[in-house]
N, CA, C and O of each residue as an XYZ file, in Angstrom:
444
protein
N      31.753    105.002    146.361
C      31.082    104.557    147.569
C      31.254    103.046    147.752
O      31.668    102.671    148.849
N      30.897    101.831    146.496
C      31.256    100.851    146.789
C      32.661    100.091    147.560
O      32.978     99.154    148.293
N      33.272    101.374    146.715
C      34.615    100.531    146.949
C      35.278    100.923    148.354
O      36.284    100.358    148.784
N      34.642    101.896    148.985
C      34.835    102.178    150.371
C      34.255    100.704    151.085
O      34.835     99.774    151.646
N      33.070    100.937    150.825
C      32.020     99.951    151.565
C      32.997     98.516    151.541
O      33.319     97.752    152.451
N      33.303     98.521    150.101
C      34.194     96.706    150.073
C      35.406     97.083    151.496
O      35.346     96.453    152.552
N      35.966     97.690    151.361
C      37.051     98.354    152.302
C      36.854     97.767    153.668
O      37.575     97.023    154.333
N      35.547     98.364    153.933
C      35.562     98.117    155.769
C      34.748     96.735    155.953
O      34.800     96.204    157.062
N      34.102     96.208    155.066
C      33.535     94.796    155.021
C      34.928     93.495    154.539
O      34.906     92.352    154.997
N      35.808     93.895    153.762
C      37.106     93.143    153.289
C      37.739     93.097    155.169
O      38.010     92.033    155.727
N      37.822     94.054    155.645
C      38.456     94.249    156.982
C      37.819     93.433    157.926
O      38.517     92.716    158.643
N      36.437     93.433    158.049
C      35.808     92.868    158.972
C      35.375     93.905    160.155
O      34.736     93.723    161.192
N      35.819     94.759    159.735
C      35.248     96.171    160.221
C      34.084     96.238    160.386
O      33.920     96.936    161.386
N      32.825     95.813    159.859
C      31.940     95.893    159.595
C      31.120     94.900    158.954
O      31.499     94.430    157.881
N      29.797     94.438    159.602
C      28.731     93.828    158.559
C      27.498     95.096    158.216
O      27.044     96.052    158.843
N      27.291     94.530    156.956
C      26.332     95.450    156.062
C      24.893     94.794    156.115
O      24.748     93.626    155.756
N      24.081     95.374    156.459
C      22.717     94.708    156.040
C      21.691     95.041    155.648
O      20.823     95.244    156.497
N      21.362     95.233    154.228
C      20.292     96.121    153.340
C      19.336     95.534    153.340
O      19.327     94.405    152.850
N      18.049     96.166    153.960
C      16.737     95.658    153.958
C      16.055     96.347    152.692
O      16.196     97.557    152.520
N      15.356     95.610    151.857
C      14.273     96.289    150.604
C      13.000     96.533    151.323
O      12.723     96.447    152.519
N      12.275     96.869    150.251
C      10.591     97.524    150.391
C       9.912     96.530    149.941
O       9.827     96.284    148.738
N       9.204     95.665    151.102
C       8.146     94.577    150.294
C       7.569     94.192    149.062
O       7.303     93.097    148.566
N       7.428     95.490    148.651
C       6.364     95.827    147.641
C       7.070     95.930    146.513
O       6.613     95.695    145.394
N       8.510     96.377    146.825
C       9.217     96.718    145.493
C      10.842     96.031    146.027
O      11.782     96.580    146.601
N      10.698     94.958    145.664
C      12.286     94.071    146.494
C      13.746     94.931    145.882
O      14.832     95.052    146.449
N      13.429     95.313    144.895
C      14.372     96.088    144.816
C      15.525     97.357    145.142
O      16.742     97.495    145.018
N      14.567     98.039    145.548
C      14.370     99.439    145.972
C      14.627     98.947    147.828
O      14.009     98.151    148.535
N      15.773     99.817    148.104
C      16.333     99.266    149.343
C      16.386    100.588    149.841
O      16.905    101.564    149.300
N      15.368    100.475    151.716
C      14.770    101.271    152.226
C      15.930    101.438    153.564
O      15.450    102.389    154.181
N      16.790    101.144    154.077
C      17.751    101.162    155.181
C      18.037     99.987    155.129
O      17.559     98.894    154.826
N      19.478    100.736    155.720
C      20.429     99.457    155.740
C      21.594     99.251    157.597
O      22.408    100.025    158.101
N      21.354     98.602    157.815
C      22.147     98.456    159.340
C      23.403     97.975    159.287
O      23.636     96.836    158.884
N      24.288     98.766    159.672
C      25.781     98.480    159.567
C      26.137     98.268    161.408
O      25.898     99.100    162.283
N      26.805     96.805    161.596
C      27.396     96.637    162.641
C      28.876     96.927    162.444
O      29.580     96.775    161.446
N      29.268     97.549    164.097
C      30.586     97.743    163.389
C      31.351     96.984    165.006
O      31.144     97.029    166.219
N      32.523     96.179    163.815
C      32.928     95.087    164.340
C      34.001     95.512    165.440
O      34.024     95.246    166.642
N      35.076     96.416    164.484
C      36.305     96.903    164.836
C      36.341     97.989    164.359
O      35.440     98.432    163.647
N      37.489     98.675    164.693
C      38.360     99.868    164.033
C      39.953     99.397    164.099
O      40.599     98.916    165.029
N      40.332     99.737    162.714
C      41.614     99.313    163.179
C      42.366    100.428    163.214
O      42.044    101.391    162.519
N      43.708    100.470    164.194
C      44.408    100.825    164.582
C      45.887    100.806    163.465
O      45.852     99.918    162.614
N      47.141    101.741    163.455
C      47.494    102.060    162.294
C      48.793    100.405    162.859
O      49.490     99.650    162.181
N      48.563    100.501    164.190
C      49.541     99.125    164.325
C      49.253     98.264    164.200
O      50.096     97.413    163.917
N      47.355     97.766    164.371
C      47.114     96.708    164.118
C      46.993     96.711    162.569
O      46.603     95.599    162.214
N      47.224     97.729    161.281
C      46.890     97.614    159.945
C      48.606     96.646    159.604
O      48.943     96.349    158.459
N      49.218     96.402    160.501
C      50.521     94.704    160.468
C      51.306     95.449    159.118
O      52.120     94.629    158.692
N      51.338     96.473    158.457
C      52.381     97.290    157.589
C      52.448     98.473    157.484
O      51.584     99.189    157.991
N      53.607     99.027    156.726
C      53.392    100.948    156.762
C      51.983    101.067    156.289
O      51.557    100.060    155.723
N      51.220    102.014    156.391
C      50.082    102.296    156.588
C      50.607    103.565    154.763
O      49.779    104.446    154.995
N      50.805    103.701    154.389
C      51.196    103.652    152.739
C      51.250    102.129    151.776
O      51.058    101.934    150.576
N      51.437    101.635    152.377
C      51.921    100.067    151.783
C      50.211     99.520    151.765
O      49.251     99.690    152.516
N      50.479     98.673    150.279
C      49.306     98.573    150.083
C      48.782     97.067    150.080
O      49.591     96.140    150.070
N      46.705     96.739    150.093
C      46.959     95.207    150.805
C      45.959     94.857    149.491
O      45.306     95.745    148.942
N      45.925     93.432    149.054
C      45.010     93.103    148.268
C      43.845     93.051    148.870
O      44.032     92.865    150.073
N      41.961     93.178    148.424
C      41.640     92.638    148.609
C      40.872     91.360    148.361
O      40.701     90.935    147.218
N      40.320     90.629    149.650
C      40.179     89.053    149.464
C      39.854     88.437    148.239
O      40.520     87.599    147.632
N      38.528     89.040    147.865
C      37.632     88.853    146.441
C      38.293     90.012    145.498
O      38.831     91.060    145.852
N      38.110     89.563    144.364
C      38.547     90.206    143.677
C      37.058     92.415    143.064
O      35.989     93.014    142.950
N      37.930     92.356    143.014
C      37.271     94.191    142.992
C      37.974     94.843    141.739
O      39.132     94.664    141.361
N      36.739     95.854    141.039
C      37.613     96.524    140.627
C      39.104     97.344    140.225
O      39.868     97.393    139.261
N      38.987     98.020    141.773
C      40.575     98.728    142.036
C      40.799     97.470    143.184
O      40.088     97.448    144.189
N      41.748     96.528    142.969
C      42.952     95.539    143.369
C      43.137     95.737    144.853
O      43.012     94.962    145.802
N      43.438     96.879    144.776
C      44.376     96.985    146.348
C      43.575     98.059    147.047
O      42.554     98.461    146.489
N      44.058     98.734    148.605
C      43.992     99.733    149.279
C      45.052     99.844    150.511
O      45.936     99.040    150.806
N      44.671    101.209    151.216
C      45.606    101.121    151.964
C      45.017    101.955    153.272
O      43.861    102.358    153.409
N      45.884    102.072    153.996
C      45.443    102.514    155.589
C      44.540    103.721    155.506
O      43.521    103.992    156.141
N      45.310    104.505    154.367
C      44.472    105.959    154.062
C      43.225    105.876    153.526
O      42.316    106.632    153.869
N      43.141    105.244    152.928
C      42.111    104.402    151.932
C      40.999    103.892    153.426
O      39.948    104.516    153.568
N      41.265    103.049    154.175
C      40.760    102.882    155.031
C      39.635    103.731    155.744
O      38.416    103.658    155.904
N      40.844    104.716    156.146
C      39.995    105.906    156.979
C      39.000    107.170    156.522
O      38.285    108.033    157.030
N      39.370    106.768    155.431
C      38.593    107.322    154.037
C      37.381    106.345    154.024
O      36.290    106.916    154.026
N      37.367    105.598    154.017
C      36.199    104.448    153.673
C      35.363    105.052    154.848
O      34.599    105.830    154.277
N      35.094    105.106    156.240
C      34.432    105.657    157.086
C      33.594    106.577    156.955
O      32.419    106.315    157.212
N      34.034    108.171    156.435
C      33.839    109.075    155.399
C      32.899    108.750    154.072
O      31.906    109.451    153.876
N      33.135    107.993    153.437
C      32.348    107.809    152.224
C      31.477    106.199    151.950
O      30.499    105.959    151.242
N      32.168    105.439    152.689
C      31.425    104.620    152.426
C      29.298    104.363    152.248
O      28.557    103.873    151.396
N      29.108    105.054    153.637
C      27.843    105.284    153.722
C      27.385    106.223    152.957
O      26.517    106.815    153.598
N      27.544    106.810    151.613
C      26.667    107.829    151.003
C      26.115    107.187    149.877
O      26.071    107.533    148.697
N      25.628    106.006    150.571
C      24.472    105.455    149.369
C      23.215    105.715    149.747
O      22.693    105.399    150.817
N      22.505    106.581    148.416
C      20.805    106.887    148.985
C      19.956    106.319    147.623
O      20.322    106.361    146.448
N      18.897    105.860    148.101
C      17.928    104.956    146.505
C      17.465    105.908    145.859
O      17.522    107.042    146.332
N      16.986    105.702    144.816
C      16.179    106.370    143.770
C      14.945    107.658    144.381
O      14.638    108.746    143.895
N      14.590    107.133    145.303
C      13.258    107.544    145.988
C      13.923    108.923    146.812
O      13.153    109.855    147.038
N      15.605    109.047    147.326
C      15.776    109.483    147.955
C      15.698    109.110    149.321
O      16.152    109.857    150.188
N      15.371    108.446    149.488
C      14.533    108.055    151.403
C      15.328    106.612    151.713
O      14.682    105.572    151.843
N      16.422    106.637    151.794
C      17.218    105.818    152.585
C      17.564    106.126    153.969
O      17.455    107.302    154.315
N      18.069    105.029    155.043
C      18.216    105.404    156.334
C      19.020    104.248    156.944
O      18.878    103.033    156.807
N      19.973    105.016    157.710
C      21.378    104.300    157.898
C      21.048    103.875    159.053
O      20.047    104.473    159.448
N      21.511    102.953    159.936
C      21.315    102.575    161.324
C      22.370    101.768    161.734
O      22.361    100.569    161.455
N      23.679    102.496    162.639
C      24.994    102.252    163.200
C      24.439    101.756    164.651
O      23.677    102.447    165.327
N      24.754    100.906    164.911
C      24.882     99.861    166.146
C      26.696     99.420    166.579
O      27.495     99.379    165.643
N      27.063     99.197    167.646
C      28.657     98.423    167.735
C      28.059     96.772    168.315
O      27.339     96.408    169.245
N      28.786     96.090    167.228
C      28.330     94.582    167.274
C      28.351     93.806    168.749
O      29.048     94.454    169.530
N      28.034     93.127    169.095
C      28.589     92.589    170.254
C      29.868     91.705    170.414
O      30.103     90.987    171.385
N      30.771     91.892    169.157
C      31.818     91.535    169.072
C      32.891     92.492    169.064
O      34.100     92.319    168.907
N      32.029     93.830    169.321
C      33.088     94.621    169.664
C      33.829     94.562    170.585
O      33.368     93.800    171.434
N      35.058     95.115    170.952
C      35.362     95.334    172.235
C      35.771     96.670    172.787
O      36.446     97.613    172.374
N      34.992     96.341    174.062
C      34.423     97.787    174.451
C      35.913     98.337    175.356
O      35.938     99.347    176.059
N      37.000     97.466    175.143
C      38.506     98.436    175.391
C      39.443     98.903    174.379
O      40.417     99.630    174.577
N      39.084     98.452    173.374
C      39.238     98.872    171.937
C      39.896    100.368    172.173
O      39.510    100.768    173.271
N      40.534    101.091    171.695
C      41.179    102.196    171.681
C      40.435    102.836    170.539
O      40.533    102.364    169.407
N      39.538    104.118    170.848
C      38.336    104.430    170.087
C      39.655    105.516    169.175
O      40.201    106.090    170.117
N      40.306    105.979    167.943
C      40.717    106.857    167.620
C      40.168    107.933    167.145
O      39.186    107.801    166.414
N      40.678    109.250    167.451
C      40.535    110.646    167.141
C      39.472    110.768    165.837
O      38.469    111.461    166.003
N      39.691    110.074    164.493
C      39.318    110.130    163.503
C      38.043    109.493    163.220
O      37.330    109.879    162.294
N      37.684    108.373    164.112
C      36.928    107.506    164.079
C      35.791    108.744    165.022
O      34.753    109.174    164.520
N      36.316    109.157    166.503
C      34.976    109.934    166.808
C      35.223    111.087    166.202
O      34.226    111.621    166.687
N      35.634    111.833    165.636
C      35.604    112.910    164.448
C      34.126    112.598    163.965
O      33.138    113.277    164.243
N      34.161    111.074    162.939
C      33.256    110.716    162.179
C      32.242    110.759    163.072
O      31.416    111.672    163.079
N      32.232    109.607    164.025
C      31.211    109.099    164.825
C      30.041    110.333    165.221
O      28.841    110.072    165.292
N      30.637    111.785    165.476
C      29.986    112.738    166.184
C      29.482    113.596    165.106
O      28.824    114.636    165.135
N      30.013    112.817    164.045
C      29.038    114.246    162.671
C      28.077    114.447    162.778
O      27.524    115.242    162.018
């Protein structure tokens, strides 16, 4: 799950923002993901097999386009201890709303 999550935040795809429980700062009750972009397999600038570092350093080194669209899929299946986590998808106002929405992306979007 992390390493999805690094995926679409390395991209700029996305900001992450985990709010905790007053009472217990630890224990993180929802989290709001803006989403910046989607990228496109022309805007991913190589074969979409070909693989990219990312920025900060990570565990697994590299990823790739597949890897990407995969990250969408899994990234969000983080839930706390308590069970009672809650996701909240917004499109940033840096989106752009002519953006070419792809097949895969509302696949996800409509789960």
């Amino acid at each position: 799950q992390i390493f999805y999550e690094f995926i679409l935040v390395d991209t700029d795809s996305i900001k992450i923002s985990p709010k905790s429980n007053l009472s217990s700062p630890e224990l993180i009750t929802h989290t709001s993901v803006f989403i910046h972009k989607i990228i496109t397999t022309s805007e991913w600038g190589q074969p979409p097999h070909h693989y990219k570092q990312f920025s900060s350093s990570f565990d697994i080194p590299v990823y790739n386009y597949f890897d990407y669209i995969q990250a969408w899929n899994h990234a969000f299946l983080f839930q706390n201890i308590e069970d009672r986590h809650s996701w909240f998808f917004c499109f940033d106002k840096t989106f752009n709303p002519k953006q070419i929405i792809l097949y895969w992306f509302m696949e996800w979007w409509t789960f």
